[in-house]
C-alpha positions in Angstrom: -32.3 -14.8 -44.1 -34.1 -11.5 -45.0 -36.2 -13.4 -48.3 -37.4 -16.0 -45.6 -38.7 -13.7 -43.4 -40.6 -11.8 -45.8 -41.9 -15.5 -47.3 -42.7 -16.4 -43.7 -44.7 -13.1 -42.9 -46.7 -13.1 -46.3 -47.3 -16.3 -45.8 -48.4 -16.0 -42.3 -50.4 -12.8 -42.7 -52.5 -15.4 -45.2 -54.4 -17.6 -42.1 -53.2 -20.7 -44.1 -49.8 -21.2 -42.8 -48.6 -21.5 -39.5 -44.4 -21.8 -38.9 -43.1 -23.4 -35.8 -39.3 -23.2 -34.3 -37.9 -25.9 -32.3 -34.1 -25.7 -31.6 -31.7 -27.6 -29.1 -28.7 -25.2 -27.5 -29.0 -22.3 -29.4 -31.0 -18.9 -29.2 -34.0 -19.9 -30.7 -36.1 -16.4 -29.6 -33.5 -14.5 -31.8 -33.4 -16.5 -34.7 -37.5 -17.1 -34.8 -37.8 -13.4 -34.3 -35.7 -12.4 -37.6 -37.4 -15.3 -39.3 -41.1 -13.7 -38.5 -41.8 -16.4 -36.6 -44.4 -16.5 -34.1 -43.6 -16.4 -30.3 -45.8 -18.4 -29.4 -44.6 -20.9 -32.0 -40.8 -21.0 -30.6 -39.1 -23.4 -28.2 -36.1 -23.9 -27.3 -35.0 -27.5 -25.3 -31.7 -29.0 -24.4 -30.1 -31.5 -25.6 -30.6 -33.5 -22.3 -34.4 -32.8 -22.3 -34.7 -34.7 -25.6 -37.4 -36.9 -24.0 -39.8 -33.9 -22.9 -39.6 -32.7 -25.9 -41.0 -35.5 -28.0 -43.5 -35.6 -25.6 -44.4 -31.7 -25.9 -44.0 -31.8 -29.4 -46.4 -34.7 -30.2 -48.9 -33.4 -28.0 -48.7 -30.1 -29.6 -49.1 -31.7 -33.0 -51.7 -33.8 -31.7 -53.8 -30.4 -30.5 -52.8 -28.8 -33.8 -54.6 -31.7 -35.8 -57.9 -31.4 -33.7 -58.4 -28.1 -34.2 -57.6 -28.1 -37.9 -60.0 -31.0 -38.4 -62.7 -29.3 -35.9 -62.6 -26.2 -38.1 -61.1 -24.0 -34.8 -57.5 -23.7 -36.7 -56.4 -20.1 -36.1 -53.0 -18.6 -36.0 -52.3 -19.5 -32.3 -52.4 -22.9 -32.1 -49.0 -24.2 -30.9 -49.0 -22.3 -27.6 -45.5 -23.8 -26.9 -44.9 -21.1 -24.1 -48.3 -21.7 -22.2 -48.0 -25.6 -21.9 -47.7 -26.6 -18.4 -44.7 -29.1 -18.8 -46.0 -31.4 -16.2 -48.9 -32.0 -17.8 -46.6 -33.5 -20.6 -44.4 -35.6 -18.0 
């Protein structure tokens, strides 16, 4: 795991890559954090809330691909953590 965290970092640290974690039942926050993975990049869903997280995800993705095409990509774009969830309902 310790060669994809540095990969992930370098690659990171360049502006041009941005790495998202999205798990089901597990500790997502522990693994993304020894992958050198953004927090505000990580999320975590259970298996039950599979629905919610399509939604979340493809609005996410759909945010991502405005910005990037608008020229406003930066390195926070995913923002899983400050979505409001109803707002995906």
């Amino acid at each position: 795991m310790g060669s994809i965290a540095k990969k992930i970092k370098e690659l990171d640290h360049t502006g041009k890559w941005t790495f998202s974690f999205i798990s089901c039942d597990f500790d997502a926050s522990n693994i993304s954090k020894k992958l050198n993975i953004r927090r505000e990049n990580v999320r975590n869903y259970d298996k039950r809330e599979y629905g919610l997280m399509s939604k979340s995800v493809d609005k996410t993705f759909m945010r991502y691909a405005e910005s990037k095409s608008n020229g406003s990509f930066g390195k926070q774009v995913f923002h899983f953590f400050e979505e409001d969830e109803e707002d995906v309902k």
